[in-house]
BAFI-3210 file (N, C-alpha, C; in Angstrom, 3 decimals, decimal comma, padded with zeros to 6 digits):
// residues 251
n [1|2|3|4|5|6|7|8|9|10|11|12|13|14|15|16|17|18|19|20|21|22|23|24|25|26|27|28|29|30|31|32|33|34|35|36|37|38|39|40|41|42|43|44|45|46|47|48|49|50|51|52|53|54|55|56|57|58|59|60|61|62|63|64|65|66|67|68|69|70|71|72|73|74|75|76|77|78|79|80|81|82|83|84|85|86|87|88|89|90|91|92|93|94|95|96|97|98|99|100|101|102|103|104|105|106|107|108|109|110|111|112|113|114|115|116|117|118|119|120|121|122|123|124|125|126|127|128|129|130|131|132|133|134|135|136|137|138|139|140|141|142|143|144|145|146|147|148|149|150|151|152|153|154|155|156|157|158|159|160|161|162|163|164|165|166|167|168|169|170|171|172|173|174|175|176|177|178|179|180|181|182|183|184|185|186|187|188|189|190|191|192|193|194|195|196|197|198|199|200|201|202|203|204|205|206|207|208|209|210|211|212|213|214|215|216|217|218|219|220|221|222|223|224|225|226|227|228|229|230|231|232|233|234|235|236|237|238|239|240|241|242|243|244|245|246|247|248|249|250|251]
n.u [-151,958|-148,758|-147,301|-145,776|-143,317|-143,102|-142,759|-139,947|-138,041|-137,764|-134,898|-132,890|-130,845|-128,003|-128,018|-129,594|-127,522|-125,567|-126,681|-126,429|-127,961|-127,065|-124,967|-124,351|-124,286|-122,287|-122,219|-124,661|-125,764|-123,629|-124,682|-127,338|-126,160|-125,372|-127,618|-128,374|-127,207|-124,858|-125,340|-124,511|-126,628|-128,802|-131,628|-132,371|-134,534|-134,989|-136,775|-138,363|-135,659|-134,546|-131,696|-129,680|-128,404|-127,860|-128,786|-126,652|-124,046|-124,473|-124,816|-121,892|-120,860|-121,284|-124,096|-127,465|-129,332|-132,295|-133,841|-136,336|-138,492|-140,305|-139,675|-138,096|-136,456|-134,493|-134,153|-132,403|-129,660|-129,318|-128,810|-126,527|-124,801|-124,384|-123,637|-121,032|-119,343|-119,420|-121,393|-123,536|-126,989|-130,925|-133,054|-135,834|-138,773|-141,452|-144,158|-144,563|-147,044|-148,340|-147,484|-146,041|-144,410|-144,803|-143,716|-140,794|-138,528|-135,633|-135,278|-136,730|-135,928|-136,144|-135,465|-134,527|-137,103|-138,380|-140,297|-142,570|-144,267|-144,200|-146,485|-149,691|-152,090|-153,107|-153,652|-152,778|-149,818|-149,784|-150,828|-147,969|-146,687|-147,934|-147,432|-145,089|-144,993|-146,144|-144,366|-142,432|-140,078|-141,621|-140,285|-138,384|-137,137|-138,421|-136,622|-136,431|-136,625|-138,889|-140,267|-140,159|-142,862|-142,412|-140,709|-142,029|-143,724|-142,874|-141,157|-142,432|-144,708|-143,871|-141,049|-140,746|-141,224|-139,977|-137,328|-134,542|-133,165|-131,063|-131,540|-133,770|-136,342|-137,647|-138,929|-142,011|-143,394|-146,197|-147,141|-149,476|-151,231|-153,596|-153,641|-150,997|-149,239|-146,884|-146,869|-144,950|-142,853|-140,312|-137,702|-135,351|-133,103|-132,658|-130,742|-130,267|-130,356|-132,645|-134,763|-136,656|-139,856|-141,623|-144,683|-144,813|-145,489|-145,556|-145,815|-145,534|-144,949|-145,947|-144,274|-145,992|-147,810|-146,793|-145,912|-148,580|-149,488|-147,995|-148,253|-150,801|-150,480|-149,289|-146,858|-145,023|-142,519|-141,733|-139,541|-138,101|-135,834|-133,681|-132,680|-129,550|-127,786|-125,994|-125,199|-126,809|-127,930|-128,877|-128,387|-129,288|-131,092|-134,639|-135,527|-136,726|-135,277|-134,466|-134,768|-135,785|-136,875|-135,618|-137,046|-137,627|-139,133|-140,230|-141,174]
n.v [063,798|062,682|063,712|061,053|062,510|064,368|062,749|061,151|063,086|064,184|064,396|063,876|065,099|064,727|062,290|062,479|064,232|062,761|060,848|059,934|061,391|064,330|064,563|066,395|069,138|071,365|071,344|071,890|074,326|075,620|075,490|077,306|079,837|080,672|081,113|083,098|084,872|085,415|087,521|089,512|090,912|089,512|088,271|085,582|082,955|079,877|077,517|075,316|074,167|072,188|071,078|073,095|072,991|073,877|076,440|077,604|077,082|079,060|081,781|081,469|081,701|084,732|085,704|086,787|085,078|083,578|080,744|078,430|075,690|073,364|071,223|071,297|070,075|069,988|072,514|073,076|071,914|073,491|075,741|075,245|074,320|076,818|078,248|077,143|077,576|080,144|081,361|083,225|083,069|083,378|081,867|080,213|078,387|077,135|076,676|074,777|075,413|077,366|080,235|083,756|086,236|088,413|089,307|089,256|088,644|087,398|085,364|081,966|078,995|075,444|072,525|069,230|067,806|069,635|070,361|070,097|068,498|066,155|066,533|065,413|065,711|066,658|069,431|070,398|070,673|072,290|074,505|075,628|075,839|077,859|079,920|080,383|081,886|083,972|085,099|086,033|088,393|090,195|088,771|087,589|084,268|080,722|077,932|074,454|071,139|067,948|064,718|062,969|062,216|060,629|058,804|056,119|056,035|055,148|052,999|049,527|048,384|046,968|046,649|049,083|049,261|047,046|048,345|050,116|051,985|052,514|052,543|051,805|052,775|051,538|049,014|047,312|049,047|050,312|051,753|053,893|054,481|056,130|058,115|059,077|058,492|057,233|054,891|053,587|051,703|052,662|052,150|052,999|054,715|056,889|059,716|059,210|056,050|055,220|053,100|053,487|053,136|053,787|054,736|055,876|058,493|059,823|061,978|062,073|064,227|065,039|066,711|068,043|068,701|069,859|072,247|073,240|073,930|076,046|078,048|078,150|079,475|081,479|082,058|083,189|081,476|078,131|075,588|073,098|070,485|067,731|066,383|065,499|064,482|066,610|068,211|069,844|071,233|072,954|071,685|068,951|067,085|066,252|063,218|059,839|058,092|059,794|060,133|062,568|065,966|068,818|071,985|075,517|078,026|081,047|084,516]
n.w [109,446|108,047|104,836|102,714|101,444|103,813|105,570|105,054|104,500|107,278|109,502|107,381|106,177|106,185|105,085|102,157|101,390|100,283|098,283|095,074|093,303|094,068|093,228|091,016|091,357|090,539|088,187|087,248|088,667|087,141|084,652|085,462|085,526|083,118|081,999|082,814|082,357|083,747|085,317|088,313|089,221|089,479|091,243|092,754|093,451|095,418|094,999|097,153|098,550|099,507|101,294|100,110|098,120|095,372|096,466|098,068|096,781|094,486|096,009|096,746|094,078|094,113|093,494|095,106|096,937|097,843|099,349|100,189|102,211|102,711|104,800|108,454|108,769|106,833|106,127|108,195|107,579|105,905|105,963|107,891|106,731|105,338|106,823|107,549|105,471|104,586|102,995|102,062|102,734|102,405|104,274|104,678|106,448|104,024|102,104|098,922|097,990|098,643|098,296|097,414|096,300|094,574|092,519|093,056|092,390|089,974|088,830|089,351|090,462|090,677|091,454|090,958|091,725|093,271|095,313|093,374|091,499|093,347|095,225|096,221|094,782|091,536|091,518|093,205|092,691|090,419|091,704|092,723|090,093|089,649|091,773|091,591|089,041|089,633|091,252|090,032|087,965|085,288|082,174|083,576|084,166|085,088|085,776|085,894|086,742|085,936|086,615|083,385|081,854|078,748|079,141|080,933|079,556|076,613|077,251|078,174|080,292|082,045|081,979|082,868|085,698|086,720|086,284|087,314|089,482|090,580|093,260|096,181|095,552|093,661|094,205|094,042|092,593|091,059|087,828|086,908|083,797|083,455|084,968|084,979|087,316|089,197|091,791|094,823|097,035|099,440|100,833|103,415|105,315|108,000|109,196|111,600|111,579|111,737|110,220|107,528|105,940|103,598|101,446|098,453|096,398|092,988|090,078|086,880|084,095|080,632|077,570|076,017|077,561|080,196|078,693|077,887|080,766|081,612|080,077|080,494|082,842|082,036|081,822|078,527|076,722|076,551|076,908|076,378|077,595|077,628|081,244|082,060|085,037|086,406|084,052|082,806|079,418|076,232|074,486|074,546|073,848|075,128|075,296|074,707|076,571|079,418|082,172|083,210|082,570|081,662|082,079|080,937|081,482|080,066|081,466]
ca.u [-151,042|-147,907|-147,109|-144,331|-142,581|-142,423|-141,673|-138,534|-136,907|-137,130|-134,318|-132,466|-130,408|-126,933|-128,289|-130,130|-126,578|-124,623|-127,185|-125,665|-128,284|-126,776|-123,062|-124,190|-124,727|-121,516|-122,562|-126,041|-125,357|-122,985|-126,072|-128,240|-124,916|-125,074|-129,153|-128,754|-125,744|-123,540|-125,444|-124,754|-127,472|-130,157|-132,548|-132,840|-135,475|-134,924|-138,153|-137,854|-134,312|-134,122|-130,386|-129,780|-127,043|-128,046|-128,695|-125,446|-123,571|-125,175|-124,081|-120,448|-120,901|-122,292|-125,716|-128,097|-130,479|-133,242|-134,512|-137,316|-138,737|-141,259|-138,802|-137,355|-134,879|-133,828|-133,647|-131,347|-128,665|-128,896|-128,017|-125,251|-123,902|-123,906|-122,516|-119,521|-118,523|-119,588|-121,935|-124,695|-128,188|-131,713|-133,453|-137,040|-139,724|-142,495|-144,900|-144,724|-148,438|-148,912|-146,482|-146,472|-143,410|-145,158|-142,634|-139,524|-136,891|-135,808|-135,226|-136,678|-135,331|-136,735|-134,766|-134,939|-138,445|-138,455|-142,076|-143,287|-144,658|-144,271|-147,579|-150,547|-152,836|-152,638|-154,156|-151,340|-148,399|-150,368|-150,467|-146,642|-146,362|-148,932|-146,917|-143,388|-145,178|-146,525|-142,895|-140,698|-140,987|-142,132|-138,823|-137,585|-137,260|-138,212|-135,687|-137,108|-137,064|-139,190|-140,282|-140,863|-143,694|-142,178|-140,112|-142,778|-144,735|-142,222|-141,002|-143,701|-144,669|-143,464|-139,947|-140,461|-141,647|-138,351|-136,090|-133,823|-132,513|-129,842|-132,119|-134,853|-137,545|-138,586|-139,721|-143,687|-144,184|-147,328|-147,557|-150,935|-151,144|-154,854|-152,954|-149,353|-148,888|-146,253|-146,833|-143,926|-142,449|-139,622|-136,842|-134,384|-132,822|-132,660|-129,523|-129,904|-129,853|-133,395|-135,934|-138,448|-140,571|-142,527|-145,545|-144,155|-146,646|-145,016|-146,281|-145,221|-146,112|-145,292|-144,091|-147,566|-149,130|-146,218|-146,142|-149,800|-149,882|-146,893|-148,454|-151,962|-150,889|-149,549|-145,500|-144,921|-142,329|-141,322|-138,441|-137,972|-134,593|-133,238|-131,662|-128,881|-127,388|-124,820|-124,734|-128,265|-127,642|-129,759|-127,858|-129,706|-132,797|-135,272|-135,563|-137,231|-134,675|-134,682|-135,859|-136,361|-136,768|-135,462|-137,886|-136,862|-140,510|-139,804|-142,388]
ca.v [062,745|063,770|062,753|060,028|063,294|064,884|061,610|061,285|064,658|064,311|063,695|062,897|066,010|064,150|060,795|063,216|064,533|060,996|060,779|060,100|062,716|065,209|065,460|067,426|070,325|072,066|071,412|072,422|076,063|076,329|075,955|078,205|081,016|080,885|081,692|084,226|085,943|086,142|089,136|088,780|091,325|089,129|087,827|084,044|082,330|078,275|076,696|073,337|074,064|071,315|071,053|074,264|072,909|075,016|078,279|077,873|077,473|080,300|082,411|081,583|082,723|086,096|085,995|087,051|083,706|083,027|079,376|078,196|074,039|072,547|070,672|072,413|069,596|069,941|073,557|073,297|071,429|074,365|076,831|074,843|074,270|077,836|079,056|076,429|078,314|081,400|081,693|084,456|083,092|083,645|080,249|080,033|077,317|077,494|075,237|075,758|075,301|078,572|081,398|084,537|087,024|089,198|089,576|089,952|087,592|087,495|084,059|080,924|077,583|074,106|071,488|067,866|067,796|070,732|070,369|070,880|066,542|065,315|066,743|064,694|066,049|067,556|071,059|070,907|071,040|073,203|076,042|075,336|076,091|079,635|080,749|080,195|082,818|085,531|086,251|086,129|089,705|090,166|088,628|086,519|082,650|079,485|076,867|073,556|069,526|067,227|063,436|062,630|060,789|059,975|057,412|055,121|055,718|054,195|051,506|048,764|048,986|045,799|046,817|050,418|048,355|046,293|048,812|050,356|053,832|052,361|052,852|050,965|053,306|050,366|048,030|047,374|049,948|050,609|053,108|054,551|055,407|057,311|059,420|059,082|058,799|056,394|054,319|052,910|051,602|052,719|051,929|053,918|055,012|057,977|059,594|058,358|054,953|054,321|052,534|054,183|052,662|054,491|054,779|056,853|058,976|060,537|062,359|061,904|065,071|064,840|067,729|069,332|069,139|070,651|073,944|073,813|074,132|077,114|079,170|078,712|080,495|083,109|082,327|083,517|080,679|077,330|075,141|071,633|069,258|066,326|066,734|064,984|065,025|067,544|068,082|070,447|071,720|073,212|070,551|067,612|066,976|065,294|061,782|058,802|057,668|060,936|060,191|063,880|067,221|070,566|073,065|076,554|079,128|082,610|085,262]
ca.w [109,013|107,199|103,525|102,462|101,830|104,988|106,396|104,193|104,701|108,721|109,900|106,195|105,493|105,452|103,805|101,429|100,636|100,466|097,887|093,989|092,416|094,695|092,684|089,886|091,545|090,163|086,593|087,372|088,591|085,405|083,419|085,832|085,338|081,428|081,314|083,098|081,558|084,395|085,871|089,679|089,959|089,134|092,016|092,793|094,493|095,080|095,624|097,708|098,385|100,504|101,686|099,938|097,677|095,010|096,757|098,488|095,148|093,957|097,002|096,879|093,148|094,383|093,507|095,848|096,443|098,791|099,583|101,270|101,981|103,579|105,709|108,997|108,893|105,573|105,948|109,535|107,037|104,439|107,589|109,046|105,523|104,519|107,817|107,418|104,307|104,801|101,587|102,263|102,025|103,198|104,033|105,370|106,149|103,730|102,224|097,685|097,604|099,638|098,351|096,717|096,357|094,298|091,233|093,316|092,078|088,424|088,510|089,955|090,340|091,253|090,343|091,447|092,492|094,320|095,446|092,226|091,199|094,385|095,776|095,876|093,614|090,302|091,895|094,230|091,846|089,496|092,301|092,655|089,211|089,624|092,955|090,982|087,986|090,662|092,019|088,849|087,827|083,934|081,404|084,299|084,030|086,074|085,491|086,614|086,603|086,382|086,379|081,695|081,459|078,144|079,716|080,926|077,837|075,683|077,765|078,290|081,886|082,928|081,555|083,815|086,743|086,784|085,930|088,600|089,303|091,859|094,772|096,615|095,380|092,159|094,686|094,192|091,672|089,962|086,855|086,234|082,541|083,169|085,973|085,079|088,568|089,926|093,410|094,962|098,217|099,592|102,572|103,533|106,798|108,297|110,258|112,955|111,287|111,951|109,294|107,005|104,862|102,432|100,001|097,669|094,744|092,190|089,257|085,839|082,879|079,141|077,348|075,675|079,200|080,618|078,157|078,071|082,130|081,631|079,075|080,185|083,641|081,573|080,501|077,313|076,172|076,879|076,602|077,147|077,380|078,294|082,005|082,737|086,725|086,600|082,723|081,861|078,709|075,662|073,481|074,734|073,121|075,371|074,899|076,027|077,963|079,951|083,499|084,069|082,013|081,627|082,174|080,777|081,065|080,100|081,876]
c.u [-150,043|-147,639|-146,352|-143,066|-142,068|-141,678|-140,664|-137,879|-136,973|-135,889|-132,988|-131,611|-128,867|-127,146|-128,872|-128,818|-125,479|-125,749|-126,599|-126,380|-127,632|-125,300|-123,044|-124,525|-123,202|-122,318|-123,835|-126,288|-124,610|-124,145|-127,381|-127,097|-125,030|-126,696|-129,302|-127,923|-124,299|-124,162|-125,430|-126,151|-128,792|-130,426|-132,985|-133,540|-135,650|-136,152|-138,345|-136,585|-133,467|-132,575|-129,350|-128,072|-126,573|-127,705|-127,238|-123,989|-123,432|-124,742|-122,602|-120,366|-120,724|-123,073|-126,423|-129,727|-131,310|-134,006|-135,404|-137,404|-139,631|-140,753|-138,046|-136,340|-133,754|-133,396|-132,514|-129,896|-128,501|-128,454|-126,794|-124,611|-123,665|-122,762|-121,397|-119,166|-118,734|-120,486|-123,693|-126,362|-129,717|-132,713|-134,588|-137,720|-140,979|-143,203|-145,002|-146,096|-149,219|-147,595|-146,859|-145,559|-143,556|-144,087|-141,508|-138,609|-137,183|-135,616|-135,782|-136,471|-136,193|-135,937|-134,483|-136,071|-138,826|-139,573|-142,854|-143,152|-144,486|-145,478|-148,447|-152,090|-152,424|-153,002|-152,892|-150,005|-148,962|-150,306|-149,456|-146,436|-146,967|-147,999|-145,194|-143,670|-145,201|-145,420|-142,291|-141,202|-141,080|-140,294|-138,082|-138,076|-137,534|-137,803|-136,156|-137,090|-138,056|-139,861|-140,760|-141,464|-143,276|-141,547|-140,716|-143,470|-144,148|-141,772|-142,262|-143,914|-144,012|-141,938|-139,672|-140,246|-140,349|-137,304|-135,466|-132,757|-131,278|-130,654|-133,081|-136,279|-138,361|-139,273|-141,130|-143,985|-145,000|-147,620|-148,622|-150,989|-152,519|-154,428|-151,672|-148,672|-148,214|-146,176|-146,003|-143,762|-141,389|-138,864|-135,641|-134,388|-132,655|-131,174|-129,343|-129,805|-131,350|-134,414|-136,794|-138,315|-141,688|-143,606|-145,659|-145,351|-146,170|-145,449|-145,631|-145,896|-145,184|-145,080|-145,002|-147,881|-148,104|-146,177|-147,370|-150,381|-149,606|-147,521|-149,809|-151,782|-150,186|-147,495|-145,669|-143,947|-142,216|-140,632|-137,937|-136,649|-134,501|-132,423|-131,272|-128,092|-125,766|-124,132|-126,110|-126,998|-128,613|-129,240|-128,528|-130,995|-133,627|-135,482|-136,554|-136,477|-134,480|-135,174|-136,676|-136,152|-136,754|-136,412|-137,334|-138,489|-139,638|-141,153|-142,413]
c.v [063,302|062,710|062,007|061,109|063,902|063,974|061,610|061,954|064,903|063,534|062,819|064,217|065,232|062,982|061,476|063,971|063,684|060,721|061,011|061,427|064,154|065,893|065,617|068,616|071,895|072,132|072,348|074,051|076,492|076,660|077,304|079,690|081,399|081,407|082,470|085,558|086,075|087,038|088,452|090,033|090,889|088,338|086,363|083,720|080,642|077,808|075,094|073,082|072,991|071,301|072,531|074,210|073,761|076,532|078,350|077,858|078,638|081,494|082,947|081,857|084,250|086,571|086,217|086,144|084,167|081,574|079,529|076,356|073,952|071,985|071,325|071,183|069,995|071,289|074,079|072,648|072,683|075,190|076,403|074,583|075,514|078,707|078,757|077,269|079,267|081,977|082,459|083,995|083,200|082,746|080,556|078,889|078,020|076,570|075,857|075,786|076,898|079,791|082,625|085,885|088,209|089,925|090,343|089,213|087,808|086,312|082,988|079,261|076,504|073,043|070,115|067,508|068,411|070,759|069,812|068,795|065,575|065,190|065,469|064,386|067,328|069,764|071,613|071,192|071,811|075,023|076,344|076,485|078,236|080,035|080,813|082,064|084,124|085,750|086,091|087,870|089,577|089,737|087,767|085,045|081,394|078,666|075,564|072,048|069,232|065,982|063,073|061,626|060,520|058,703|056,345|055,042|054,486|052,948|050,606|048,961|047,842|046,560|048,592|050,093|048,013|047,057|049,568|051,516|053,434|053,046|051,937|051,772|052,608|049,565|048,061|048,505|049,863|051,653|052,567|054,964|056,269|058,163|059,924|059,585|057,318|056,145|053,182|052,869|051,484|052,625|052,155|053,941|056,459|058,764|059,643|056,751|053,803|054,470|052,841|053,215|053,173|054,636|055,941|057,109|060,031|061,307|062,590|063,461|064,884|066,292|068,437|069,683|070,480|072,615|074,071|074,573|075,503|078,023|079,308|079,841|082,099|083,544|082,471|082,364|079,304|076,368|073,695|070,916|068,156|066,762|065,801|065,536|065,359|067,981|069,038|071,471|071,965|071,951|069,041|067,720|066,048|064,283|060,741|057,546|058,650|060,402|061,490|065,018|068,159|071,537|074,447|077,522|080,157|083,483|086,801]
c.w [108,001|106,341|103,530|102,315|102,867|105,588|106,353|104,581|106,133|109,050|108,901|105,843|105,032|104,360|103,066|100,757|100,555|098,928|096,341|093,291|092,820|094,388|091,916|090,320|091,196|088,858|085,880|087,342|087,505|084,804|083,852|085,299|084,432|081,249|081,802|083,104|082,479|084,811|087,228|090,661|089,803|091,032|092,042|093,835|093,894|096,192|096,263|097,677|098,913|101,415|101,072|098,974|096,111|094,699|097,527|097,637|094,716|094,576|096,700|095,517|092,964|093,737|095,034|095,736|097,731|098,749|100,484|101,010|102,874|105,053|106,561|109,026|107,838|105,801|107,246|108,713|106,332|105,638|107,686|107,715|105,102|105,733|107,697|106,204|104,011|103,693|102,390|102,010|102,944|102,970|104,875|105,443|105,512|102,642|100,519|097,366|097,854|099,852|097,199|096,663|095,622|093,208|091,873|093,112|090,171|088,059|089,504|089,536|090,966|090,622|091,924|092,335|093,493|095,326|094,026|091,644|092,121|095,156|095,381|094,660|092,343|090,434|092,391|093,295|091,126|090,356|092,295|091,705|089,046|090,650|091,891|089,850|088,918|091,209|091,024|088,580|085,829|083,207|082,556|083,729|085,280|085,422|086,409|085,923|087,062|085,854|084,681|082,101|079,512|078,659|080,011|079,880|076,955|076,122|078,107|080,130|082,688|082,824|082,923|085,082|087,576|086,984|087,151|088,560|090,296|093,408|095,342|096,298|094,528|093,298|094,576|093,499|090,868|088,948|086,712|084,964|082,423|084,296|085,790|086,406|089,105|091,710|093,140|096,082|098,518|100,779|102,350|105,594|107,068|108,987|110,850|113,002|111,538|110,648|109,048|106,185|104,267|101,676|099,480|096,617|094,296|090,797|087,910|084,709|081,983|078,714|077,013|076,599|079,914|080,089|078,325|079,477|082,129|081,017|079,751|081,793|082,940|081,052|079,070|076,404|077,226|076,291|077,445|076,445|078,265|079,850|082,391|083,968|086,032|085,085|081,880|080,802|077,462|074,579|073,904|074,938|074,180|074,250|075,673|076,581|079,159|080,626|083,621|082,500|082,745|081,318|081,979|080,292|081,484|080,638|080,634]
res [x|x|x|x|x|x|x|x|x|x|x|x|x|x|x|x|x|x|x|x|x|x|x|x|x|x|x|x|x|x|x|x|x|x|x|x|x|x|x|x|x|x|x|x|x|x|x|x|x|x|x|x|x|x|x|x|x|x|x|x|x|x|x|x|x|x|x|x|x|x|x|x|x|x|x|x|x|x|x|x|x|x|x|x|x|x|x|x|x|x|x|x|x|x|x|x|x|x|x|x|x|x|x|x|x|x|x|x|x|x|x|x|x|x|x|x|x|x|x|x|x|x|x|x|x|x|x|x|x|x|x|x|x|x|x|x|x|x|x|x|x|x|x|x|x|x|x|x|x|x|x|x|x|x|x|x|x|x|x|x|x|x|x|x|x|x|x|x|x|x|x|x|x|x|x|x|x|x|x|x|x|x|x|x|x|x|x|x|x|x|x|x|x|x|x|x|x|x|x|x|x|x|x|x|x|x|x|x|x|x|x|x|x|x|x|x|x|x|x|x|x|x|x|x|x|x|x|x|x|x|x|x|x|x|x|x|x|x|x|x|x|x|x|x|x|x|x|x|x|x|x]
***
């Protein structure tokens, strides 16, 4: 049986880029450009590249990226998008639970729930997080979002419940505060115009857990901000209005 994720991403590569989170991805690569000096001989690997908007960025930069996704749909859009513009990249199907590059990239990326809190159990994003460490090579960085459980903390839950990201994903949501795991039901279409409906499980971490996860597989720092879509910057202090954090582990 395949997750609410796979479901989703069949069949969703254009409505997946019609998608408002999807027009910061100029701003985004600025900020990946500046942490890593401008060297275009550094090594990128985008984990859950989905549509590959990203690694194809990154490309027409001239960096030298590699993506991979779970999704062969998602990853037939990142193809036919890089061919249209001619941006150089090397896109595979592969699952982030079950990788291992063996410290050959100097940088990896995940950003907008790459894999990495979408899984179902806390093991599962936790390997994520171990397969991301085993290919950076020693002094590289993973750059990474994902879902602040400050945000529901501070808001009451009814008030989280209610509240509304501009999508149909609030409907029937339940926060867990002994899992910080959000269930939700979602409907959407696909492009071909036909009707999903969803039970969405999302995973929420706070910042201690997060460095504690990072350091205990064996990064040396960590670095948490506020990310705003199409605006990451070290100047913005997580908050708890922050849907999402900036993840910045040094190896």
């Amino acid at each position: 049986m395949k997750q609410w994720y796979e479901e989703l991403f069949t069949n969703y590569g254009n409505t997946y880029d019609s998608e408002v989170f999807t027009t910061g991805t100029q701003g985004e690569v600025d900020f990946i450009e500046k942490e890593i000096n401008y060297d275009k001989a550094k090594k990128i690997l985008d984990i859950g590249c989905g549509t590959g908007r990203h690694s194809i960025e990154l490309a027409k930069r001239g960096y030298q990226v590699f993506g991979f996704d779970l999704s062969e749909d998602q990853l037939s859009k990142a193809i036919e998008k890089a061919n249209a513009c001619g941006a150089v990249v090397r896109f595979e199907r592969k699952d982030a639970r079950d990788f291992d590059y063996n410290h050959e990239f100097d940088v990896g990326i995940m950003l907008c729930e790459g894999g990495f809190s979408l899984m179902e159990t806390d093991e599962m994003n936790f390997s994520i997080l171990k397969n991301a460490f085993n290919s950076i090579k020693p002094g590289g960085k993973l750059i990474f979002t994902t879902l602040n459980g400050l945000f529901p903390l501070y808001h009451s839950v009814k008030e989280f419940i209610n509240s509304s990201d501009g999508s149909e994903r609030t409907k029937n949501n339940t926060f867990d505060l002994m899992t910080f795991r959000d269930h939700s039901s979602f409907d959407t279409a696909d492009d071909s115009g036909v009707a999903k409906h969803l039970e969405c499980n999302e995973r929420y971490y706070v910042p201690p857990e997060i460095t504690w996860l990072l350091k205990s597989i064996g990064f040396l720092s960590v670095e948490i901000f506020g990310a705003r879509l199409g605006e990451f910057s070290r100047d913005h202090k997580l908050t708890t209005e922050d849907f999402e954090m900036l993840v910045i582990a040094t190896k």
